[in-house]
DOGU-7259 format. One record per atom (N, C-alpha, C): residue in one letter; atom name; x, y, z. Coordinates in pm, whole numbers. Layout:
> a  CA  X  Y  Z
...
***
This chain:
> x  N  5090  4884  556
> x  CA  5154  5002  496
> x  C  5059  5076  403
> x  N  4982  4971  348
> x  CA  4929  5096  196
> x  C  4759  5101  309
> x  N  4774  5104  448
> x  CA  4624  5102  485
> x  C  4664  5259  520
> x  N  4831  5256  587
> x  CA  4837  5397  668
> x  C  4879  5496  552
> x  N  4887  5442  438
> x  CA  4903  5591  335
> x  C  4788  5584  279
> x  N  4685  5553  279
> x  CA  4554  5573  267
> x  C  4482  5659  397
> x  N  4576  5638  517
> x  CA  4478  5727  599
> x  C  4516  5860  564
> x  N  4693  5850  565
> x  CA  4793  5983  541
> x  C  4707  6060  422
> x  N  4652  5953  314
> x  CA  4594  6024  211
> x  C  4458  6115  224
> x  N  4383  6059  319
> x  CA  4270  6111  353
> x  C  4268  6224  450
> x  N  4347  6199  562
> x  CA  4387  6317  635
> x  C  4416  6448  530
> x  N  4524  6443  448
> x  CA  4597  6520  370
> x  C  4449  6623  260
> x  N  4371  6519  252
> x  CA  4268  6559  154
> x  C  4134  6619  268
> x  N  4176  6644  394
> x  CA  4063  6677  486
> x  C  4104  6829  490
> x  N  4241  6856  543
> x  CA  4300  6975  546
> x  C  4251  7066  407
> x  N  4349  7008  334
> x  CA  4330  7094  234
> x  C  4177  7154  204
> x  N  4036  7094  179
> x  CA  3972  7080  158
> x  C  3888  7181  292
> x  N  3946  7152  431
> x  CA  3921  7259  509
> x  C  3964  7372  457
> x  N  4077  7392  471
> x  CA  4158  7537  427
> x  C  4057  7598  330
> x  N  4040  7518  237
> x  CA  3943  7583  138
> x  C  3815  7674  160
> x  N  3776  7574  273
> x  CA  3645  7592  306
> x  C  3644  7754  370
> x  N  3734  7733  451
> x  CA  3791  7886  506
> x  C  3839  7960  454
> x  N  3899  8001  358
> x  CA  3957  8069  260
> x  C  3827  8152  178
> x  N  3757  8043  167
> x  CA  3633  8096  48
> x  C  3544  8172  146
> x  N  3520  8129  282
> x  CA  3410  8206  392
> x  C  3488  8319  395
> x  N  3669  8361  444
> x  CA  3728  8472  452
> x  C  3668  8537  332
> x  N  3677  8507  246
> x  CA  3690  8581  102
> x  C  3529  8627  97
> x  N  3395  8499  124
> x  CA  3275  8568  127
> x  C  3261  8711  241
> x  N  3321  8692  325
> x  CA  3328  8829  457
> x  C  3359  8945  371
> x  N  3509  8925  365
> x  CA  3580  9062  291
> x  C  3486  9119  169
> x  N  3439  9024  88
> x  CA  3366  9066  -83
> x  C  3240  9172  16
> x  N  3177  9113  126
> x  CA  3024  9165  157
> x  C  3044  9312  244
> x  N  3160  9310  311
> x  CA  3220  9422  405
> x  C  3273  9547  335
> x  N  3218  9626  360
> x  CA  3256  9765  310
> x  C  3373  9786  261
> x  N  3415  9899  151
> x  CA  3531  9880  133
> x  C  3606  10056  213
> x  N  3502  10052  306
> x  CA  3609  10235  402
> x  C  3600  10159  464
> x  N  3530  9993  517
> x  CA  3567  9965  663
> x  C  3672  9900  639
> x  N  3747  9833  486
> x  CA  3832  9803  450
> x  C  3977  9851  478
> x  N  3937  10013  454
> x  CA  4065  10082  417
> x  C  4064  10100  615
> x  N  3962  10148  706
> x  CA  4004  10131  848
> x  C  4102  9987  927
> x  N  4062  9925  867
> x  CA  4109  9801  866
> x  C  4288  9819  833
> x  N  4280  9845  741
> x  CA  4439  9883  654
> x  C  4513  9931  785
> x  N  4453  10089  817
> x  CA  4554  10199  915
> x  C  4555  10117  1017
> x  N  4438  9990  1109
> x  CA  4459  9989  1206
> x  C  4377  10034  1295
> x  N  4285  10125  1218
> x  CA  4142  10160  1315
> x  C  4076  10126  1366
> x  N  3990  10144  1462
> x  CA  3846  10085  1522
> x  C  3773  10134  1471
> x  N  3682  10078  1388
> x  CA  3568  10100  1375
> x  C  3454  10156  1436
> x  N  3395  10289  1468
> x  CA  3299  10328  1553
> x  C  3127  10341  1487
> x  N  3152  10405  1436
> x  CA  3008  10431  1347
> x  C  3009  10426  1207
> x  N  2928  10381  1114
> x  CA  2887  10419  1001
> x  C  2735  10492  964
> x  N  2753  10597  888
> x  CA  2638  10718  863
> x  C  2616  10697  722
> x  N  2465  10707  715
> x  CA  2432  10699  556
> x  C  2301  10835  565
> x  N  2332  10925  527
> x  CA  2183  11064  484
> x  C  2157  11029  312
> x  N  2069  11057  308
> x  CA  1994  11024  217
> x  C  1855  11183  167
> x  N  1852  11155  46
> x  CA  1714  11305  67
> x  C  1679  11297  -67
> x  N  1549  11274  -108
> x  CA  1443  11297  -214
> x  C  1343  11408  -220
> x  N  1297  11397  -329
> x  CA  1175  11473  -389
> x  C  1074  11506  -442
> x  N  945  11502  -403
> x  CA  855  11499  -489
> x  C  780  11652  -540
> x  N  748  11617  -682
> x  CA  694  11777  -703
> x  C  524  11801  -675
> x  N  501  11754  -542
> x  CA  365  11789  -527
> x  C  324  11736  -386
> x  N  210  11762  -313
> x  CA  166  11804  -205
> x  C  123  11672  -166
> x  N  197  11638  -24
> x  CA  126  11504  11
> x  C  58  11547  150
> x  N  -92  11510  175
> x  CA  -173  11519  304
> x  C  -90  11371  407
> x  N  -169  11391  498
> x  CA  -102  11303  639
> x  C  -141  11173  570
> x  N  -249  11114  496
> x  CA  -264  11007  444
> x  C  -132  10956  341
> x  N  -117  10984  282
> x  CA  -39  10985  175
> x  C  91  11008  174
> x  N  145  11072  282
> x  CA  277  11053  386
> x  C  286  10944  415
> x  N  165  10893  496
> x  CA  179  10781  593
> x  C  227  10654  462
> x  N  101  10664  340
> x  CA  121  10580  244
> x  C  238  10583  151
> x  N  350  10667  170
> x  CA  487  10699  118
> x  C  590  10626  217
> x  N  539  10632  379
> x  CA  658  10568  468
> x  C  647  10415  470
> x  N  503  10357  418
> x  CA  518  10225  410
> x  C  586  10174  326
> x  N  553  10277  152
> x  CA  660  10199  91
> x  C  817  10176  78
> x  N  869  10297  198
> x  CA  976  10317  262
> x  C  1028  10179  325
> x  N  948  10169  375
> x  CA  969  10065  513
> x  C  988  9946  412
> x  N  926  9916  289
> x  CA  887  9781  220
> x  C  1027  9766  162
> x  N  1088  9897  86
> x  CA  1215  9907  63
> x  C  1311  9835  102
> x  N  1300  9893  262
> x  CA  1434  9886  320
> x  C  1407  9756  398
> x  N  1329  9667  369
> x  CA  1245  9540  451
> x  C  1272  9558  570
> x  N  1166  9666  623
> x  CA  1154  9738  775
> x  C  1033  9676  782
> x  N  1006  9646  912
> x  CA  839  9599  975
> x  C  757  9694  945
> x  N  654  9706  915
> x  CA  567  9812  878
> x  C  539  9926  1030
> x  N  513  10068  1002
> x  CA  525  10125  1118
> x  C  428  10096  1197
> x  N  438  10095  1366
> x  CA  330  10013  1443
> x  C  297  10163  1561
> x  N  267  10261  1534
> x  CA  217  10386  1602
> x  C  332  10492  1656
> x  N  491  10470  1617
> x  CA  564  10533  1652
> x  C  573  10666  1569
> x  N  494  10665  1464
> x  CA  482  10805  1365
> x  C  434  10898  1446
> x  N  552  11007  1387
> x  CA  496  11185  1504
> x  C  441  11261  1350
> x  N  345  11304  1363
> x  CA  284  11390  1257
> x  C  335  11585  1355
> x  N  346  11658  1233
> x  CA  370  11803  1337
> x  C  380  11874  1190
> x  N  348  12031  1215
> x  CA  363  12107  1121
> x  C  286  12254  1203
> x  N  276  12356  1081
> x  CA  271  12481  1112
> x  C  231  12498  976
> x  N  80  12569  1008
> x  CA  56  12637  829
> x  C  30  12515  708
> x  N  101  12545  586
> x  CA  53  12497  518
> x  C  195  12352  476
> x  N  214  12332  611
> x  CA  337  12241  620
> x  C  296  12128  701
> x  N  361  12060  665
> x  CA  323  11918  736
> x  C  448  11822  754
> x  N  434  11756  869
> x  CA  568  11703  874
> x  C  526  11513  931
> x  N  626  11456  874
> x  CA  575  11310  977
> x  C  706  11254  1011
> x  N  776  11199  1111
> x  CA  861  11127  1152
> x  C  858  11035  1216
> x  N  955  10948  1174
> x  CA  950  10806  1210
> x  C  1103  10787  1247
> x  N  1126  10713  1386
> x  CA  1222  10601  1432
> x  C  1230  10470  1449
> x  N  1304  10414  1405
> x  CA  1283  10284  1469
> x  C  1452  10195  1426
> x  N  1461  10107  1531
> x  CA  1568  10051  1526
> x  C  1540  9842  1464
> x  N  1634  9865  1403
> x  CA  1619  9710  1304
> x  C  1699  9631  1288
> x  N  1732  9494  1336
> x  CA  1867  9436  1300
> x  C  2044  9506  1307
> x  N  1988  9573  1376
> x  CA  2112  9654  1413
> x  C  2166  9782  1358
> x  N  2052  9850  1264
> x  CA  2086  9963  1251
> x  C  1939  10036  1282
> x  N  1964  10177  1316
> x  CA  1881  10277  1366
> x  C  1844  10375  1238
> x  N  1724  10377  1197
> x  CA  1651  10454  1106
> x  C  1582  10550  1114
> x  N  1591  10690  1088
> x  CA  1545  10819  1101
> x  C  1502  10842  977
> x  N  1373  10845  921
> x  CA  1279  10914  813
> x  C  1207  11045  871
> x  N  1187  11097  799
> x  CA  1120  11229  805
> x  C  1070  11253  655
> x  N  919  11310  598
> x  CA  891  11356  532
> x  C  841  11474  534
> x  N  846  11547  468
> x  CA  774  11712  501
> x  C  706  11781  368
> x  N  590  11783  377
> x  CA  505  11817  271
> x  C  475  11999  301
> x  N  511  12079  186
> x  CA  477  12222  181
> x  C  360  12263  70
> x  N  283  12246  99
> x  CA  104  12264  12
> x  C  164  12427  -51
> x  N  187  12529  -7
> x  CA  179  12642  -113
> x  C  325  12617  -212
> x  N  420  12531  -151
> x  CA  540  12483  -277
> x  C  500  12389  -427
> x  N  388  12298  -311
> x  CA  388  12164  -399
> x  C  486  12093  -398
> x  N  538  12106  -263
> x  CA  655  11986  -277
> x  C  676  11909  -162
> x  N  716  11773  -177
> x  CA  720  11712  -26
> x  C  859  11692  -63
> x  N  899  11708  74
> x  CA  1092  11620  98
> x  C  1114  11529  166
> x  N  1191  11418  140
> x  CA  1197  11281  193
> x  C  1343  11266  268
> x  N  1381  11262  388
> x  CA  1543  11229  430
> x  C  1532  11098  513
> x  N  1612  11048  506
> x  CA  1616  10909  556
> x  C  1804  10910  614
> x  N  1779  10865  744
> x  CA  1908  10897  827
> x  C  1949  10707  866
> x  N  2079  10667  850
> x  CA  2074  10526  850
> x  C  2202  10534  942
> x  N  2198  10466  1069
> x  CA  2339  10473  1140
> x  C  2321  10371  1193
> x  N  2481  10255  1237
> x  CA  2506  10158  1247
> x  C  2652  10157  1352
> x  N  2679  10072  1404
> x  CA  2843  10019  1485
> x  C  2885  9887  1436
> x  N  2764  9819  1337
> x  CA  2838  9706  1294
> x  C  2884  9697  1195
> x  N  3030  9662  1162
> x  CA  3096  9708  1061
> x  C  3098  9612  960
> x  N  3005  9502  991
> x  CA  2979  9412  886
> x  C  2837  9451  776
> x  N  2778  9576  813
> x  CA  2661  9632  707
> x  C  2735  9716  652
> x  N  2677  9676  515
> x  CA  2732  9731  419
> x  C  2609  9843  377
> x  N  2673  9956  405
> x  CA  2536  10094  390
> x  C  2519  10082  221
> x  N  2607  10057  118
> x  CA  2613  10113  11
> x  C  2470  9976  -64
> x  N  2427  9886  36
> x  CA  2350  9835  -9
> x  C  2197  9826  -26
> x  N  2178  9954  162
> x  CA  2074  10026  167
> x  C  2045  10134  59
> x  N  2137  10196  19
> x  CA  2134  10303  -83
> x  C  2102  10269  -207
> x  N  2133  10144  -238
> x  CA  2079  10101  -362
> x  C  1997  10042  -369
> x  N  1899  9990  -257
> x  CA  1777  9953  -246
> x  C  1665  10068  -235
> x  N  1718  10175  -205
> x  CA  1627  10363  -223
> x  C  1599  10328  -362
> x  N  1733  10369  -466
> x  CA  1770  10387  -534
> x  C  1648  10268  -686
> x  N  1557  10174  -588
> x  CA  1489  10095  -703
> x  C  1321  10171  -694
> x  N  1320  10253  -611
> x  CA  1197  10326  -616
> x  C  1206  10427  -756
> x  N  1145  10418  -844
> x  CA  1141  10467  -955
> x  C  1112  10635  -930
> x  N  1008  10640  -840
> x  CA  924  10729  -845
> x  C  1015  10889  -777
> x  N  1122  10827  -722
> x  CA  1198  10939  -661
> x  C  1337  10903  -648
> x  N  1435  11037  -682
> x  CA  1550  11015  -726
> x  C  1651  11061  -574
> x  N  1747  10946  -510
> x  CA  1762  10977  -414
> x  C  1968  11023  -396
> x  N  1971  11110  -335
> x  CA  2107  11139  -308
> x  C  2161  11102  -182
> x  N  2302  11060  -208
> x  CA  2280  10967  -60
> x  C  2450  11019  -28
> x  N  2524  11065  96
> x  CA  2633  11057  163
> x  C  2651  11004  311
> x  N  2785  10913  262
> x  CA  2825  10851  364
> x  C  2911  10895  451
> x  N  2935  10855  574
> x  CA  3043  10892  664
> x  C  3035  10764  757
> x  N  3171  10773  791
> x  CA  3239  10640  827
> x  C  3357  10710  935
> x  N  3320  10627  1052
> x  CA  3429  10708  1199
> x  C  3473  10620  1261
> x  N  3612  10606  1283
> x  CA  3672  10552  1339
> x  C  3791  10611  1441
> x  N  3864  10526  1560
> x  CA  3945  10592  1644
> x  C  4099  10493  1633
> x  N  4182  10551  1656
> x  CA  4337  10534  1666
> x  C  4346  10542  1789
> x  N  4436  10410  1821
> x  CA  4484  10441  2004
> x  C  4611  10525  1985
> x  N  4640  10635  1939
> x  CA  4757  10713  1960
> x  C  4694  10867  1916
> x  N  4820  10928  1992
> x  CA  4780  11086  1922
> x  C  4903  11130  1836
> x  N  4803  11181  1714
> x  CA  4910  11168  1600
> x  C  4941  11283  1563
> x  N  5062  11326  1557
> x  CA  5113  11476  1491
> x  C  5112  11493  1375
> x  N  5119  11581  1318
> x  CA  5096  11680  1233
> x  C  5155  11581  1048
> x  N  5309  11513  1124
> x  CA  5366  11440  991
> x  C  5323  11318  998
> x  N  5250  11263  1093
> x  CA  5239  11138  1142
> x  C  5056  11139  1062
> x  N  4937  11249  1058
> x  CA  4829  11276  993
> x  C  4878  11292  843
> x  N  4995  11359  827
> x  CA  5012  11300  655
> x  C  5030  11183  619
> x  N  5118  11123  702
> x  CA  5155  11001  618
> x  C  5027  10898  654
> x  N  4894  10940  747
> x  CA  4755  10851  738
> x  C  4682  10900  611
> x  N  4749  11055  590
> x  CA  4635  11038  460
> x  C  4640  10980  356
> x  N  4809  10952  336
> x  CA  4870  10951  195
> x  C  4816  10799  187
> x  N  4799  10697  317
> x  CA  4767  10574  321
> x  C  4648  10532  256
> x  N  4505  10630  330
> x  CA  4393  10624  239
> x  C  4366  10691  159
> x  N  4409  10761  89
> x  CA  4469  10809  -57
> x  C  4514  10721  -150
> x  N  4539  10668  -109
> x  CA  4656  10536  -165
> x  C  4528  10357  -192
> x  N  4531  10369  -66
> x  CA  4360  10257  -41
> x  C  4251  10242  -168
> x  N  4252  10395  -145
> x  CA  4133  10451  -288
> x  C  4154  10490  -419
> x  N  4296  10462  -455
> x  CA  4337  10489  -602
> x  C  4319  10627  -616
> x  N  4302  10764  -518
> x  CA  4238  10863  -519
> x  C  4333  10981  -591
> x  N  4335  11108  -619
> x  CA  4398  11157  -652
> x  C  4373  11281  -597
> x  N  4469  11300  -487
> x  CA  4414  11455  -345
> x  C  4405  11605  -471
> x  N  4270  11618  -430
> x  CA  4252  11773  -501
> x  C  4294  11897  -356
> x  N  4230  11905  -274
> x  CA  4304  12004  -179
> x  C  4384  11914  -30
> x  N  4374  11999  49
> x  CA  4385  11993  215
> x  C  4414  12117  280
> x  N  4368  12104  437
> x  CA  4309  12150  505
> x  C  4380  12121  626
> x  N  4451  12220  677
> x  CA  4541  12146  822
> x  C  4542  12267  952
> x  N  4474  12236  1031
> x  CA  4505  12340  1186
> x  C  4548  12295  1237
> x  N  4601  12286  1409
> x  CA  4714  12271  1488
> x  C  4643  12134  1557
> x  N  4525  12108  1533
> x  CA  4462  11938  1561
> x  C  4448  11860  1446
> x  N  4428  11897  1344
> x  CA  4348  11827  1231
> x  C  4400  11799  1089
> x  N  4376  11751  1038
> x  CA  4408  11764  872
> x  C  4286  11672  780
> x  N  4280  11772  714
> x  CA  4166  11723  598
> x  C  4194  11740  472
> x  N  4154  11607  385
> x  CA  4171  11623  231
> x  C  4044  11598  162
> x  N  4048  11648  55
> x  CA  3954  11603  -20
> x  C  4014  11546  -179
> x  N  3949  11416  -228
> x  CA  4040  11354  -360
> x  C  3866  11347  -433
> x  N  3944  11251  -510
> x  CA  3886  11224  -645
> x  C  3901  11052  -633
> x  N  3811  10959  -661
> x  CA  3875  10857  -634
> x  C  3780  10769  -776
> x  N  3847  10644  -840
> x  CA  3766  10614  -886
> x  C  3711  10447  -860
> x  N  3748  10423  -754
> x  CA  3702  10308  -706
> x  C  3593  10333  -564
> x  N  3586  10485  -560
> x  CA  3491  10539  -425
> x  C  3311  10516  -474
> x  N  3318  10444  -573
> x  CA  3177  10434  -584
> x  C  3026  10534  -586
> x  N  3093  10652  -593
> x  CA  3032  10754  -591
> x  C  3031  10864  -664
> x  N  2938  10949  -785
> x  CA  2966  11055  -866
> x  C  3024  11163  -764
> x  N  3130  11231  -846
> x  CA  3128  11334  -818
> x  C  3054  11450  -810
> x  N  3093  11556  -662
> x  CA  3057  11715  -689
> x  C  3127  11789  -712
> x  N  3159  11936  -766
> x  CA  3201  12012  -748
> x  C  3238  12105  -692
> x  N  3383  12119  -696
> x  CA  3460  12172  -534
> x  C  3573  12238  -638
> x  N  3509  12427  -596
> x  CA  3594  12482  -665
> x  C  3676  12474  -856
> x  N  3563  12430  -922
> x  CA  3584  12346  -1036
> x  C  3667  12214  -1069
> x  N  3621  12148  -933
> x  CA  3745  12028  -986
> x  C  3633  11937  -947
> x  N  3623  11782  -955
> x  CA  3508  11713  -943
> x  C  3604  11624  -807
> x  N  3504  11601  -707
> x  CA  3535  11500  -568
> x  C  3445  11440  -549
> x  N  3568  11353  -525
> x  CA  3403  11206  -442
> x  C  3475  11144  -255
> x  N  3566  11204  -252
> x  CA  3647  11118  -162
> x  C  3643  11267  -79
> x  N  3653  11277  83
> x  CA  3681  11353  188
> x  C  3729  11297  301
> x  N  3871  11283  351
> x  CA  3892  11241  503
> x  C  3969  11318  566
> x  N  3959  11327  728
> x  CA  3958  11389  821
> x  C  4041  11291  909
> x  N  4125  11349  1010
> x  CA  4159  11313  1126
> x  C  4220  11386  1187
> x  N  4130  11361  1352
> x  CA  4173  11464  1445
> x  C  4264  11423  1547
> x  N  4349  11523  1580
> x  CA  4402  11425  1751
> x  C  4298  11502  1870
> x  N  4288  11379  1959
> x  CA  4227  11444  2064
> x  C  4310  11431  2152
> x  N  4384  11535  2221
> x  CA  4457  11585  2343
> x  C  4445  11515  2498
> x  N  4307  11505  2491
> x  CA  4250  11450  2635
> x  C  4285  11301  2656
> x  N  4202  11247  2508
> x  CA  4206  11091  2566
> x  C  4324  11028  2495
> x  N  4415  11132  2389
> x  CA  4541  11083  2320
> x  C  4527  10962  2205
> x  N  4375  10968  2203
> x  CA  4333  10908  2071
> x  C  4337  11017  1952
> x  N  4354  10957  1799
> x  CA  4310  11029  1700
> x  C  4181  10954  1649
> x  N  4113  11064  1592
> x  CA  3987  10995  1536
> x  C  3964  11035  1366
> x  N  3927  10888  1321
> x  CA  3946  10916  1179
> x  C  3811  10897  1095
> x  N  3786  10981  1016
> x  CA  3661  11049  933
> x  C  3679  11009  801
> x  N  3595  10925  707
> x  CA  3604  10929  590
> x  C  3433  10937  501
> x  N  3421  11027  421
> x  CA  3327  11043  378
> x  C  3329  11039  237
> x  N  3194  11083  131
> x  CA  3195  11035  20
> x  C  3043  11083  -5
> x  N  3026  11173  -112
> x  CA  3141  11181  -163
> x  C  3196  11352  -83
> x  N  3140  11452  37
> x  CA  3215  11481  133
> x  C  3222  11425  277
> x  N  3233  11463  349
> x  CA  3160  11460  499
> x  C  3093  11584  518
> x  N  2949  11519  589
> x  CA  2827  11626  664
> x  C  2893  11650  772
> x  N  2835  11740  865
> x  CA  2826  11788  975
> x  C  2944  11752  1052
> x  N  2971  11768  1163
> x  CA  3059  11837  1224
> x  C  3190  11707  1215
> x  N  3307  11702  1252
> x  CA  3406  11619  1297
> x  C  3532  11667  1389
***
């Protein structure tokens, strides 16, 4: 008897002690995972892409040497392999341009620098896009962000799809959701006969605000229905969304 409540006891102390073990790995996932792939997560979304632009500045003239010696310390940054001949040098006049691609552990990296000799100024953009929704972009950005020498501005966008097509009251009550996600507080919106867009204020969005119409935003999301494939597709940016949706 006291051999089999000694096993009962040990069994009992295996579980638990599992559970734990799993509980704390769930909990390491969620802490390291984005928190918009969070809030996709919430509505129910798929996850499609995450976008990180980025753009610096220097106040003075860099030759093709000294480009090249700016993308290494790029690369050292972002612990990228050093570049191995994929650099395109190009320009016109007193302009100079160098670009670099390359793909890394699962995300795809677009640099470009562009040096203007009669400005004195070179510009730095760095394009960061991903499908795995376990990188966390906001960690690339703060690894820019330890280069002393240049001060970098960085917006995100984050896309995801809905297997349904959603009407008009059915896009409010998704916004009010990630509105809600983000502690945010909606400064406008934006609605045509596909779409609806807001823009908030959030203060858990991790991001300073800009100014929009004198009010300060950090939060922008979007969702469209698409007609064809009867998916909606959902947009969240920060602190707006770039280019098209």
């Amino acid at each position: 008897m006291k051999r089999a409540l000694i096993y009962i006891g040990i069994f009992i102390f295996i579980i638990i002690t599992s559970n734990l073990a799993v509980n704390y790995s769930a909990a390491r996932q969620i802490e390291g995972r984005s928190p918009y792939y969070l809030c996709f997560a919430s509505i129910g979304a798929i996850s499609l892409e995450s976008r990180l632009d980025c753009w610096a500045k220097l106040e003075e003239n860099l030759d093709d040497n000294a480009m090249r010696d700016e993308l290494d310390k790029l690369l050292k940054i972002l612990k990228i392999p050093p570049a191995n001949g994929q650099i395109v040098f190009d320009g016109q006049g007193q302009i100079r341009k160098l670009n670099y691609t390359v793909a890394s552990q699962g995300i795809d990296y677009s640099i470009a620098i562009t040096s203007d000799a009669a400005a004195q100024i070179t510009d730095f953009t760095c394009t960061v896009k991903t499908g795995d929704r376990y990188i966390n972009l906001q960690n690339i950005a703060e690894s820019l962000e330890t280069d002393s020498s240049m001060s970098w501005k960085c917006y995100y966008l984050y896309a995801g799809r809905l297997p349904a097509s959603l009407n008009a009251a059915a896009q409010r009550d998704l916004m009010k959701v990630i509105i809600h996600h983000f502690k945010g507080q909606e400064i406008n919106r934006y609605r045509d006969n596909r779409m609806t867009v807001i823009t908030a204020y959030s203060p858990v969005a991790g991001m300073d605000g800009v100014d929009l119409a004198g009010r300060k935003c950090n939060l922008q999301a979007a969702v469209r229905r698409d007609n064809i494939s009867d998916n909606s597709y959902v947009y969240i940016g920060s602190p707006l969304i770039l280019g098209d949706y």
